[in-house]
Backbone as CSV, one residue per row, in Angstrom:
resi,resn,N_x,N_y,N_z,CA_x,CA_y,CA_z,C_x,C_y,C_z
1,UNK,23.164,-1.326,-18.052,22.515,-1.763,-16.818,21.651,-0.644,-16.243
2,UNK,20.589,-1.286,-15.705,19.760,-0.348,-15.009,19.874,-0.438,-13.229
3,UNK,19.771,0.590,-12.947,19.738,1.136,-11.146,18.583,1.965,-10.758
4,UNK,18.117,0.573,-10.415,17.017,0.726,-9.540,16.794,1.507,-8.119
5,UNK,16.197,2.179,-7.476,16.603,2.778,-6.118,15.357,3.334,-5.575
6,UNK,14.984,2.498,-4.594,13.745,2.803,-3.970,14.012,3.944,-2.430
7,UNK,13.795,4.293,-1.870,14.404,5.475,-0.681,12.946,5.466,-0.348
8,UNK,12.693,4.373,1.100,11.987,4.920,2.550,12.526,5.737,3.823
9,UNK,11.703,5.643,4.225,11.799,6.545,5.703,13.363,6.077,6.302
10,UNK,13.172,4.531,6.234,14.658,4.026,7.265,15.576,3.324,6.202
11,UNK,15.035,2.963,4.771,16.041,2.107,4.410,15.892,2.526,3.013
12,UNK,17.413,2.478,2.379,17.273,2.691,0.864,17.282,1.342,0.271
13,UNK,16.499,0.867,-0.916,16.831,-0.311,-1.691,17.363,0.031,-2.868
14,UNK,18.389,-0.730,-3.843,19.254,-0.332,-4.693,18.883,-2.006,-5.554
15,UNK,18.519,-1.495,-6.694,18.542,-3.344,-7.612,19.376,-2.604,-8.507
16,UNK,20.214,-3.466,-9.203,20.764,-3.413,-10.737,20.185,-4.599,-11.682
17,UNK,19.802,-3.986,-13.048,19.213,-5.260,-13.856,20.084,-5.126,-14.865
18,UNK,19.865,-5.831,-15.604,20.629,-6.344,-17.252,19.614,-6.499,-17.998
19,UNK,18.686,-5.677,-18.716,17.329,-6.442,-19.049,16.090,-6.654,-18.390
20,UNK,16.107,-7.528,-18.496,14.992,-7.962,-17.191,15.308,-9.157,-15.898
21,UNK,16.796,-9.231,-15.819,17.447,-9.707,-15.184,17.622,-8.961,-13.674
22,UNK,17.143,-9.347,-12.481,17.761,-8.432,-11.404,18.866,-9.120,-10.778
23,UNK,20.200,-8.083,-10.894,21.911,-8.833,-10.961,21.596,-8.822,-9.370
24,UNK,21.221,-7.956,-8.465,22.040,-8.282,-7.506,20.714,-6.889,-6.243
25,UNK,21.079,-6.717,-5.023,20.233,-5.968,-4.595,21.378,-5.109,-3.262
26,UNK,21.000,-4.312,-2.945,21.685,-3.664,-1.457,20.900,-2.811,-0.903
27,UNK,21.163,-2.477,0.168,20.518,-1.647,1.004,21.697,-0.650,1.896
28,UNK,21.457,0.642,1.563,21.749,1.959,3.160,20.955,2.221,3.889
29,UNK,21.215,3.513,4.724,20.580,3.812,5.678,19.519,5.047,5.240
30,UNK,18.760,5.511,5.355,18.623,7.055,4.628,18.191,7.984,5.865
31,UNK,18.983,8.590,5.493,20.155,9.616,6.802,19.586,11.277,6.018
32,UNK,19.292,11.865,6.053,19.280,13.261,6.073,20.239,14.057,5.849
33,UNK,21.420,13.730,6.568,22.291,13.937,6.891,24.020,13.718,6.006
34,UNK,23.199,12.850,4.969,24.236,12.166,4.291,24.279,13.152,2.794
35,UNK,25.767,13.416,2.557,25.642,13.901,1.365,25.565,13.582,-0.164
36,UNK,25.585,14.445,-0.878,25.573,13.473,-2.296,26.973,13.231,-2.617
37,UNK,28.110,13.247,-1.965,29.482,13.002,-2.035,29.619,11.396,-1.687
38,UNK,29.104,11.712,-0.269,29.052,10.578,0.184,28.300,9.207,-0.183
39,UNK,27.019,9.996,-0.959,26.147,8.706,-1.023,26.859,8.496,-2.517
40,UNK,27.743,8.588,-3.133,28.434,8.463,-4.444,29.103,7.851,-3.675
41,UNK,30.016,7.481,-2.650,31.219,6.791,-2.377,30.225,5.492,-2.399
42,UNK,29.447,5.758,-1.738,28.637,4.881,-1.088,28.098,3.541,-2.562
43,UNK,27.492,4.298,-3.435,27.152,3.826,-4.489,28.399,2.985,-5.306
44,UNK,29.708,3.957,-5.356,30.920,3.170,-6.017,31.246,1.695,-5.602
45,UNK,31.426,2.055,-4.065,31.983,0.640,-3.512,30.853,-0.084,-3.444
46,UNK,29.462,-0.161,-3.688,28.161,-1.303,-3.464,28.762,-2.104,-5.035
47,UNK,28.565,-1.419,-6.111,28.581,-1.431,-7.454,30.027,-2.346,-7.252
48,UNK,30.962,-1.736,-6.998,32.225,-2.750,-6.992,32.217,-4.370,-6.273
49,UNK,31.883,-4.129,-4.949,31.485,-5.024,-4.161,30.508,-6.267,-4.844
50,UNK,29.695,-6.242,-5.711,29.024,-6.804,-6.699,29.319,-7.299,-8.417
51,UNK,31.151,-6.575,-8.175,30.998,-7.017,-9.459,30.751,-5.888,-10.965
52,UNK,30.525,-4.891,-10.373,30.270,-3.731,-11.325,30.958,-2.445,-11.425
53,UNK,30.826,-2.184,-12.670,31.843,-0.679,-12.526,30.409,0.201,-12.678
54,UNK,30.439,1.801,-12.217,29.901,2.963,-11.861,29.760,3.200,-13.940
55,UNK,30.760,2.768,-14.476,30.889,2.970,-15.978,29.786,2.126,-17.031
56,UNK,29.450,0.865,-15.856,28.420,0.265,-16.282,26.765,0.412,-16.313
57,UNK,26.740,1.229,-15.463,25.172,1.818,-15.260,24.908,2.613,-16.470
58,UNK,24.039,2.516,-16.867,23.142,3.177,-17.955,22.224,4.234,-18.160
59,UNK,21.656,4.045,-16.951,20.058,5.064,-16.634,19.793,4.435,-15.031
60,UNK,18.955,5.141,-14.602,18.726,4.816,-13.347,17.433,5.422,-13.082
61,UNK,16.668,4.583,-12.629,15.174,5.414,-12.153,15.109,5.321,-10.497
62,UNK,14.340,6.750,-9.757,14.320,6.600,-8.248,12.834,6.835,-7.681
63,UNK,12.270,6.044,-6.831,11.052,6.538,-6.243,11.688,7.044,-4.929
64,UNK,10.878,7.985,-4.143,11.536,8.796,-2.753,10.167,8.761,-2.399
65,UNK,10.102,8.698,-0.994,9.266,9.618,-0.093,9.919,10.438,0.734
66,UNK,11.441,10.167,0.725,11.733,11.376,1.316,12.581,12.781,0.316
67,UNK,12.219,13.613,0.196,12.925,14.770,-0.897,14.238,15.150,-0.563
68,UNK,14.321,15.385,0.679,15.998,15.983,0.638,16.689,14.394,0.619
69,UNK,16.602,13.583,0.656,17.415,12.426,0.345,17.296,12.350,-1.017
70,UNK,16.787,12.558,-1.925,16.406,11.803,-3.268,17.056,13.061,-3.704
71,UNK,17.144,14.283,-3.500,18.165,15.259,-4.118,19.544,14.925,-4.069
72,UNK,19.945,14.199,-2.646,21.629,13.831,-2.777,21.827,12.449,-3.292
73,UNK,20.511,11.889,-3.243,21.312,10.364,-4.439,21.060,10.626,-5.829
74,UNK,20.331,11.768,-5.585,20.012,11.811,-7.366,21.729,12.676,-7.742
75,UNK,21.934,13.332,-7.252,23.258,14.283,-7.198,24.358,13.153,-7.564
76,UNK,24.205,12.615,-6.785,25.442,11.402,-6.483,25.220,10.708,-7.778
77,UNK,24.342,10.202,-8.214,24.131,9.276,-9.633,24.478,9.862,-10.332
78,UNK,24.110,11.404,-10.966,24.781,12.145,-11.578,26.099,12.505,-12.036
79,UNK,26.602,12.402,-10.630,28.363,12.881,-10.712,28.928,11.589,-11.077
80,UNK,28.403,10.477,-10.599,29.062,9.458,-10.392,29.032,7.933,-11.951
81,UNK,27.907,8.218,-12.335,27.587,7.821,-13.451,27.239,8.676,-14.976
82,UNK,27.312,9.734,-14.362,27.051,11.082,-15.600,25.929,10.515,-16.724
83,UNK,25.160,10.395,-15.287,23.479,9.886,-16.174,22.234,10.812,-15.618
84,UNK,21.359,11.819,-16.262,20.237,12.117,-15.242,18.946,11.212,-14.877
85,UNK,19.293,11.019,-13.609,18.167,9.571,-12.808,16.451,9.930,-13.465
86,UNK,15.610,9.286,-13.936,14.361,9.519,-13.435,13.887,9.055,-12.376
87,UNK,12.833,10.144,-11.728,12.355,9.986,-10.532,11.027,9.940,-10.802
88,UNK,10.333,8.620,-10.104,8.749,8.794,-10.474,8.145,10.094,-9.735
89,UNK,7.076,10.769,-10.475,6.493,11.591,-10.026,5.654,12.115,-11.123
90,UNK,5.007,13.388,-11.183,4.327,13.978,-12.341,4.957,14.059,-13.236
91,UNK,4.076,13.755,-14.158,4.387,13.345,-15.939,5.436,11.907,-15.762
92,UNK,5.927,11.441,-15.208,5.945,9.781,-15.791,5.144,8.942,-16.151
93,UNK,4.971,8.189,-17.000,3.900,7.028,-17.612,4.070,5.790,-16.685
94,UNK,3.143,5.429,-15.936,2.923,4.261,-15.052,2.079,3.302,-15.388
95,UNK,1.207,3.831,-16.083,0.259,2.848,-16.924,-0.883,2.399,-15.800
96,UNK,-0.946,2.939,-14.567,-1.751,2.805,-13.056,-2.981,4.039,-13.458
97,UNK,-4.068,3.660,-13.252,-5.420,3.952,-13.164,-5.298,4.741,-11.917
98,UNK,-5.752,5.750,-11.607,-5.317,6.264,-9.865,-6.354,6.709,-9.595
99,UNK,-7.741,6.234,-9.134,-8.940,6.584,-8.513,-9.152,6.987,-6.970
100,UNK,-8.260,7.360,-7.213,-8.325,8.252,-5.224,-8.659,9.670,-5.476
101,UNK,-9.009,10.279,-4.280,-9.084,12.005,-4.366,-8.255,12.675,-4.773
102,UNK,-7.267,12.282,-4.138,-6.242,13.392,-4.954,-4.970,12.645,-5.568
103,UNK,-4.878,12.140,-6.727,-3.367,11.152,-7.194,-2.371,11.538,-6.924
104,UNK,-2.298,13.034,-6.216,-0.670,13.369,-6.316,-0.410,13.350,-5.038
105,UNK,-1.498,12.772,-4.212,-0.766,12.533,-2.755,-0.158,11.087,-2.548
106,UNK,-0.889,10.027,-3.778,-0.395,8.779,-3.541,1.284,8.892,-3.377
107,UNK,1.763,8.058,-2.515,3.313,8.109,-2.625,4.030,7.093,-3.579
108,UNK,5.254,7.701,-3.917,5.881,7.051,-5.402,6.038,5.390,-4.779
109,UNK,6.433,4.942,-3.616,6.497,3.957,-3.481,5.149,3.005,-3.388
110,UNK,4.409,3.679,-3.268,2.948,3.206,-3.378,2.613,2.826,-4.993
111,UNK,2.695,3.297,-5.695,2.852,3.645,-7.142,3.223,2.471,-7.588
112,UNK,4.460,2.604,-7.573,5.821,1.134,-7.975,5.323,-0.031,-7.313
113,UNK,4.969,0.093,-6.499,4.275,-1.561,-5.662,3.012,-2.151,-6.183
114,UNK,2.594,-1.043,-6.677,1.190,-1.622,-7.486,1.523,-1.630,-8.669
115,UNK,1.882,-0.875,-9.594,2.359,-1.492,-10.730,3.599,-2.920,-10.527
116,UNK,4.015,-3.348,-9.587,4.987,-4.731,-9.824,4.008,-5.566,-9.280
117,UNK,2.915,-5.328,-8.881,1.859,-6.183,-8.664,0.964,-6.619,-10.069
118,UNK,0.549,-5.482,-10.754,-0.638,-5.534,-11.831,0.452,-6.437,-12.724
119,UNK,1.938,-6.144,-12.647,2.434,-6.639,-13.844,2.454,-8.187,-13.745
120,UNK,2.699,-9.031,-12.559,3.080,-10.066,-11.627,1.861,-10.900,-11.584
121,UNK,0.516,-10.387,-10.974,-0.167,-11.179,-10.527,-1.808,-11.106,-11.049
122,UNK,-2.304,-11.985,-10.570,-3.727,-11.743,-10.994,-4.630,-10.607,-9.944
123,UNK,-5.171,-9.592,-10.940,-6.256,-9.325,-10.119,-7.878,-9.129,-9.620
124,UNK,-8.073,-8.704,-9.025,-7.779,-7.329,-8.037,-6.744,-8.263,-6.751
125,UNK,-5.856,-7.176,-6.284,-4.930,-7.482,-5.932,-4.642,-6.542,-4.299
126,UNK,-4.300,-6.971,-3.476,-3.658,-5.873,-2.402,-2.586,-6.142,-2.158
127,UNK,-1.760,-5.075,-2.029,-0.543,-5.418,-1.637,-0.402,-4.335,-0.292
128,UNK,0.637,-5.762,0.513,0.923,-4.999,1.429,2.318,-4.709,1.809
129,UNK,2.623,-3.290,2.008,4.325,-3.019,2.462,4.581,-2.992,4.117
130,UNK,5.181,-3.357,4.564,5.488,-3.104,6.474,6.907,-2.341,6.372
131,UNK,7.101,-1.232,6.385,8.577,-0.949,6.750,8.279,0.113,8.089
132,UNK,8.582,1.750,7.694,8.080,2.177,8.773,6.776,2.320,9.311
133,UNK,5.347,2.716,7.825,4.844,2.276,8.125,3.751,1.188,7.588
134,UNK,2.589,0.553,7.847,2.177,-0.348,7.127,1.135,-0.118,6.583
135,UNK,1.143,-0.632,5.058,0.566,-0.093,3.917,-0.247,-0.867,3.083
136,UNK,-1.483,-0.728,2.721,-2.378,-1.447,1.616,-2.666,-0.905,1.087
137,UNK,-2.439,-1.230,-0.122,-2.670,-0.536,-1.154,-4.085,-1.399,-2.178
138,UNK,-4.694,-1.034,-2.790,-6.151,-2.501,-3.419,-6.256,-1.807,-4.961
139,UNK,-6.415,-2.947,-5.343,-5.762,-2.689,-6.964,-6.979,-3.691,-7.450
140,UNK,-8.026,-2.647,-8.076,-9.132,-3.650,-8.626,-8.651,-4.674,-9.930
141,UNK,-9.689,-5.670,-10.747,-9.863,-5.851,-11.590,-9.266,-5.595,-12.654
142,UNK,-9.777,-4.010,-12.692,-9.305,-2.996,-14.003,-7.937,-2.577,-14.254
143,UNK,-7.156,-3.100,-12.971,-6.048,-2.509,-12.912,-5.882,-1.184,-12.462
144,UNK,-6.882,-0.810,-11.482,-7.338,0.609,-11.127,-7.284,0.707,-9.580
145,UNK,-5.934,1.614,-9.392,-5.804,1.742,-7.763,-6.555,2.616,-7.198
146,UNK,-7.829,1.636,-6.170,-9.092,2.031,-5.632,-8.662,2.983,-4.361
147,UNK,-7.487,2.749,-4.057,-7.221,3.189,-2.183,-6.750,1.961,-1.495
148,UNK,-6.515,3.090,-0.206,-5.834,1.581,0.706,-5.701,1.957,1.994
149,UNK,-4.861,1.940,2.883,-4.619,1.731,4.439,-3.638,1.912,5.007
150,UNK,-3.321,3.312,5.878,-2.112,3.567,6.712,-2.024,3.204,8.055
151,UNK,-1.116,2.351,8.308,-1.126,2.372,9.830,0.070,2.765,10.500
152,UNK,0.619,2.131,11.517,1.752,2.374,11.853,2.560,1.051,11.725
153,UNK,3.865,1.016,11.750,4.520,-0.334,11.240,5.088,-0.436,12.328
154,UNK,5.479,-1.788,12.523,6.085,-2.650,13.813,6.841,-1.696,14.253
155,UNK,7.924,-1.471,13.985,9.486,-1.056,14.540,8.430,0.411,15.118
156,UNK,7.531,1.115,14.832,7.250,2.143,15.157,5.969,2.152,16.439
157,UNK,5.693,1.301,15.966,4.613,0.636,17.392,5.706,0.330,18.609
158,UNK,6.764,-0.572,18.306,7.864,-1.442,19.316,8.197,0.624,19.891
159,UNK,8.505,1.122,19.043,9.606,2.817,19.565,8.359,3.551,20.574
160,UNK,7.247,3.540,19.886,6.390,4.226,20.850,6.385,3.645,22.174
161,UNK,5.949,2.400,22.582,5.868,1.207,23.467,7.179,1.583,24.650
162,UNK,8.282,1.560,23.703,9.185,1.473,24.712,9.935,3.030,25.790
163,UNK,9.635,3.837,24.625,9.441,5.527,24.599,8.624,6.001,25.617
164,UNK,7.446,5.598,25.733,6.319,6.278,26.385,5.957,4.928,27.756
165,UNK,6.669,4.504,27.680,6.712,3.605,29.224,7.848,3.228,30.088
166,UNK,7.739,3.366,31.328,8.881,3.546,32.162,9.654,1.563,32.205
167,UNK,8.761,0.744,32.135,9.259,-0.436,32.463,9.373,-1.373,31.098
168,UNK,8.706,-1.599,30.005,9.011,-2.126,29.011,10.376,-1.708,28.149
169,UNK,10.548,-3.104,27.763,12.110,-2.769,27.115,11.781,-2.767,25.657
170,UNK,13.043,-2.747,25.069,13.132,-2.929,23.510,13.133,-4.475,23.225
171,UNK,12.662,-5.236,22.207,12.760,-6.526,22.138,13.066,-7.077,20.358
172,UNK,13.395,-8.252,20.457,13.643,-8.477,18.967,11.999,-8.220,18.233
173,UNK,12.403,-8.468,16.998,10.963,-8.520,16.505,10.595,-9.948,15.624
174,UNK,9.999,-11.072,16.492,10.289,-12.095,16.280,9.368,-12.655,17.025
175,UNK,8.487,-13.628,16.910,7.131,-14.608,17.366,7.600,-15.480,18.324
176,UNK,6.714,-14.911,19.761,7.335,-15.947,20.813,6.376,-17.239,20.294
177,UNK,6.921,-18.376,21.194,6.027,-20.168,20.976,4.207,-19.657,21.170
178,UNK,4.175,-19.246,21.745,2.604,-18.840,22.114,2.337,-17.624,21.738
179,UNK,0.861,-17.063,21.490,0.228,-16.158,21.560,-0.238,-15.508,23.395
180,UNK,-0.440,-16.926,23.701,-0.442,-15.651,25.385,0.827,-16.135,25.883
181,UNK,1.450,-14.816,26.048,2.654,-14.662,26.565,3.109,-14.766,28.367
182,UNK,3.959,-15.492,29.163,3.782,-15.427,30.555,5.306,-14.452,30.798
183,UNK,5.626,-13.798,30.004,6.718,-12.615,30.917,6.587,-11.214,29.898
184,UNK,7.145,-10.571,29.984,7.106,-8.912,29.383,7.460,-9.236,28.149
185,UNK,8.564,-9.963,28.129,9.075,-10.205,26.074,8.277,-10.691,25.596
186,UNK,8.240,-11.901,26.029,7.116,-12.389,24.967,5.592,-12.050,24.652
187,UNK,5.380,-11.312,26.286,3.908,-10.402,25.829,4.164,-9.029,24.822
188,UNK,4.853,-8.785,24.634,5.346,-7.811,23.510,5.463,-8.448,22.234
189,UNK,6.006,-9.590,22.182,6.731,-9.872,21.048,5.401,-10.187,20.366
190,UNK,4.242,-10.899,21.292,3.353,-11.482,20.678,2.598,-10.374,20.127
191,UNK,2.509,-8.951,21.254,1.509,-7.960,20.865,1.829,-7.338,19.283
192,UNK,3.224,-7.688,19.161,3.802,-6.564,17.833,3.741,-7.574,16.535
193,UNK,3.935,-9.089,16.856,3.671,-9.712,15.920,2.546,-10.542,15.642
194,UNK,2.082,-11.227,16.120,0.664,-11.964,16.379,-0.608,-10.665,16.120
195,UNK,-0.370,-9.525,16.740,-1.157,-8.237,16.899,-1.305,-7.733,14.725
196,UNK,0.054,-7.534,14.649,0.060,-6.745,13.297,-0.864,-8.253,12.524
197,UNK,-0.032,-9.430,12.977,-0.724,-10.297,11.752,-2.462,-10.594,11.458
198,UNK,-3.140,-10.353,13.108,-4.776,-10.163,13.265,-4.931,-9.333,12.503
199,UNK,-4.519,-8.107,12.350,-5.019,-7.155,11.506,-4.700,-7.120,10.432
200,UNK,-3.533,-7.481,9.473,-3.709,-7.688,8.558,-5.186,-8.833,7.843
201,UNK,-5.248,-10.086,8.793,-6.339,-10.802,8.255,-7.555,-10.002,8.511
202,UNK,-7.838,-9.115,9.456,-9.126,-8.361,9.596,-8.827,-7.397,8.357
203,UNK,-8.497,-6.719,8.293,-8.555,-5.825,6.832,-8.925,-6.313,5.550
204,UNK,-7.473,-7.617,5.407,-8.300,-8.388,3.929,-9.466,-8.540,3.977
205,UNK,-10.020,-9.208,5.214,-11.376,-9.772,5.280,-12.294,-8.448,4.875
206,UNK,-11.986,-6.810,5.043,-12.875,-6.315,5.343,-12.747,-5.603,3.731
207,UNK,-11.432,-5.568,2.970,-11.199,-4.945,2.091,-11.807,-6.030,0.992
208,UNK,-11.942,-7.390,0.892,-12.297,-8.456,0.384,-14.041,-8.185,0.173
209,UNK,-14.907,-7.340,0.970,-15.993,-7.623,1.291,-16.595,-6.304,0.548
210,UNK,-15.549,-4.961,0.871,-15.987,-4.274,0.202,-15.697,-4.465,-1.842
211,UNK,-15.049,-4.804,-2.122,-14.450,-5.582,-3.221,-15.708,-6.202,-3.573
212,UNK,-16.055,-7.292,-3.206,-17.001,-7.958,-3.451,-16.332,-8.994,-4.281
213,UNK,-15.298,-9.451,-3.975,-13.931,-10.535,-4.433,-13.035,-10.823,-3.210
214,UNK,-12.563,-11.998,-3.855,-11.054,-12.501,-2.698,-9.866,-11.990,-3.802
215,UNK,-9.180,-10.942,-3.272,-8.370,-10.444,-4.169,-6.374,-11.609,-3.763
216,UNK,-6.030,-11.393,-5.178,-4.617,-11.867,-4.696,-3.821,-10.356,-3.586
217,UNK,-3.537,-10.986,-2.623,-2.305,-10.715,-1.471,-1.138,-10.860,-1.899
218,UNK,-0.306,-10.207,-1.751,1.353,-9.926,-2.231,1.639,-8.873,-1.203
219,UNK,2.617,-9.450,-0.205,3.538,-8.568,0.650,5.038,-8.166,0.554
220,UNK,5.273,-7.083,1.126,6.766,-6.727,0.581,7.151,-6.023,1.677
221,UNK,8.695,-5.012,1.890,9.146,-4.757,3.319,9.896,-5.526,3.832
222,UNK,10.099,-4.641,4.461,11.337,-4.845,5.895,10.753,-6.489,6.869
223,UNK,9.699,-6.214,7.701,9.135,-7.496,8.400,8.343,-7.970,7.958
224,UNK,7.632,-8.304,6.462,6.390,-8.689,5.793,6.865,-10.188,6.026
225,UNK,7.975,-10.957,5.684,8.057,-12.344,5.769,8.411,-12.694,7.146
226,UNK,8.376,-11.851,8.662,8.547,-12.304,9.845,6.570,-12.366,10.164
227,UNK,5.804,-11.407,9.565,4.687,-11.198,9.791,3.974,-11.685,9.429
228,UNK,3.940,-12.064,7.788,2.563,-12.507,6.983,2.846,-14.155,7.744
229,UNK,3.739,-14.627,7.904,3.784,-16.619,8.042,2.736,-16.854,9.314
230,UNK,2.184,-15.679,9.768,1.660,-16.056,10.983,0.050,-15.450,10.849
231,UNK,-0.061,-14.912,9.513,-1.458,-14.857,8.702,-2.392,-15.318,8.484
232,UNK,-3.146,-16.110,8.465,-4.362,-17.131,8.361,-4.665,-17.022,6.676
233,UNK,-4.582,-15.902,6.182,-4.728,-15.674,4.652,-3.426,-16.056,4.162
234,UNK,-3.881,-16.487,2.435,-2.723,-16.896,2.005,-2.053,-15.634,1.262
235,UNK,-0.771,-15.887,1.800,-0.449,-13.697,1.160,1.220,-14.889,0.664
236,UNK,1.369,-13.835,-0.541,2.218,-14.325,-1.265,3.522,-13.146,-0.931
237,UNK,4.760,-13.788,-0.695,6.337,-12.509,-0.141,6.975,-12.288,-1.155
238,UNK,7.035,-10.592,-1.473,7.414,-10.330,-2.799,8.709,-9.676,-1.968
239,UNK,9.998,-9.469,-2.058,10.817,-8.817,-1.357,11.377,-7.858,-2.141
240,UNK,11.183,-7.963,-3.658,11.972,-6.992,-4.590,10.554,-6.432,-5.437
241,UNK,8.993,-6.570,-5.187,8.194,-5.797,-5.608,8.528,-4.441,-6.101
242,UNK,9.290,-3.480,-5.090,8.818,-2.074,-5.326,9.766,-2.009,-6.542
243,UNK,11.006,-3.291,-6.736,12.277,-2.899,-7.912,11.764,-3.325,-9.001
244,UNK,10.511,-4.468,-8.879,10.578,-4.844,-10.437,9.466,-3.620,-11.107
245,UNK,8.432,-2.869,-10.152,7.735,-2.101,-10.938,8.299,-0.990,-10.929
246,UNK,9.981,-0.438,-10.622,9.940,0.377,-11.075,11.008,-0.020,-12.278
247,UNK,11.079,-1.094,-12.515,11.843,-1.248,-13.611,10.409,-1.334,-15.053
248,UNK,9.405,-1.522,-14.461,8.556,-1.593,-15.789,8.125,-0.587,-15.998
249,UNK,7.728,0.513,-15.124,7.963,2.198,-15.195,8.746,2.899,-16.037
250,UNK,10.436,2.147,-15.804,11.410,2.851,-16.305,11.024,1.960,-18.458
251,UNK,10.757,0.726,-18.484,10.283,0.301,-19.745,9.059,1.399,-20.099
252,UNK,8.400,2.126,-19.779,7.546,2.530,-20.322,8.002,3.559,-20.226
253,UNK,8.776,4.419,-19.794,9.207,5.739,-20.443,10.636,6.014,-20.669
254,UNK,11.434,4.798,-21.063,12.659,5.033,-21.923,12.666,6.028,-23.079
C-alpha cells in the first residue's frame, strides 16, 4: 500500500491506495509543535481506525509547504513503517513542463495539483485550491504550467475581518439566501462567499482571455465545494486532486 500525505498551512491530508485504488482518506492538524513521536501515534491509530496495519504500508510519498512539519512526519513514517518517504522536490520526475521564472519557487502542492489535473482532464486546464490560501494554478495545452494566482483564502480574509475590527464577529462560512445582506452575518457571509466566488469567475474570465481558450476548471480544498456552487463558470470539485497526482508522481519514480 501506498501513503499518500499532502501537509498545508492548517490541514494535513493522508490517502492510502492499493494500486490505483484510493482505500480510504484522513486529515490532522499541522501544528509545529507536534512531534515525530506523536505524529507516529497519530499515523498508527488513523491506519488502524481504517482497517490497516502500519506493517501494511509500503512506500509513502509527501508534498509539504511547511518544512519543520514534513521533517516530523517524515521521521514518524520512518520509525513507524521503516520505509524512507519521498518528498516531492528537486530531482523527482513529475513529468510537469514548469515555465515560470523560477521552478523552484513553485510549491510542491502546486506541483501535485497540476499533475492530478494533466493526468484527469482535458486541457489547458486551471485548477483551483482554497485552503489557507487561494490558488490558480493554468496548465496550457502542452501540458506546460504557464503560472497562476495568489490570493488570500476565506478563513484568512474571515481572521483578518474579525482581528482588525472592533464590532464584527466570527461567522460560519456558509451562503446567506441573498447576496445583499440586511444584518452583520449575513453581510459577511455574503462578502466571504458570494465575494471569493465573483472573483474566481473574474479571473477565469481574465485567465481564459489571456489563454486565448476556455480552459477546463477543476477545484480542490478545504471550501472549494462551499464556494465554486455559487460560480457562474462551470468548475468541476476534485477533493482528492492533490492525492491522486501525487500518487502518479510516486508511479513515475518508483
Amino acid at each position: 500500500m501506498l501513503l499518500a500525505v499532502d501537509i498545508g498551512n492548517t490541514n494535513i491530508t493522508l490517502g492510502v491506495y492499493e494500486e490505483q485504488i484510493l482505500l480510504f482518506t484522513a486529515r490532522l492538524a499541522t501544528d509545529n509543535k507536534t512531534t515525530a513521536d506523536q505524529y507516529a501515534i497519530y499515523l498508527k491509530n488513523i491506519l488502524e481506525l481504517h482497517g490497516c496495519g502500519h506493517v501494511d504500508i509500503e512506500d509513502c510519498i509527501i508534498a509539504s509547504v511547511v518544512p519543520t512539519v514534513a521533517a516530523s512526519l517524515r521521521q514518524a513514517v520512518s520509525f513507524l513503517c521503516d520505509i524512507v518517504p519521498l518528498e516531492l522536490g528537486p530531482g523527482v520526475k513529475t513529468g510537469l513542463n514548469i515555465k515560470i521564472d523560477n521552478p523552484a519557487q513553485l510549491g510542491a502542492d502546486l506541483v501535485a495539483g497540476a499533475v492530478g489535473a494533466i493526468n484527469e482532464y482535458t486541457l489547458p486546464c486551471i485548477v483551483i485550491d482554497m485552503g489557507t490560501a487561494t490558488t490558480l494554478s493554468v496548465i496550457d495545452e502542452n501540458a506546460t504550467y504557464r503560472g497562476g494566482v495568489i490570493a488570500a483564502g476565506v478563513r484568512l480574509t474571515l481572521k483578518a475581518l474579525t482581528e482588525n475590527t472592533a464590532a464584527l464577529p466570527s461567522v460560519s462560512i456558509n451562503a446567506p439566501k441573498n447576496v445583499i445582506g440586511t444584518n452583520t452575518v449575513d453581510c459577511m457571509k455574503s462578502g466571504l462567499v458570494f465575494g471569493a466566488a465573483a472573483m474566481l469567475d473574474g479571473l477565469i474570465d481574465q485567465i481564459s482571455s489571456e489563454l486565448g481558450a476556455f480552459p477546463t476548471v477543476v477545484a480542490t480544498g478545504g471550501l472549494s465545494k462551499e464556494i465554486v456552487t455559487h460560480c457562474h463558470h462551470d468548475i468541476i470539485y476534485n477533493e482528492n486532486l492533490l492525492l491522486e497526482g501525487l500518487r502518479e508522481i510516486y508511479e513515475r519514480n518508483k
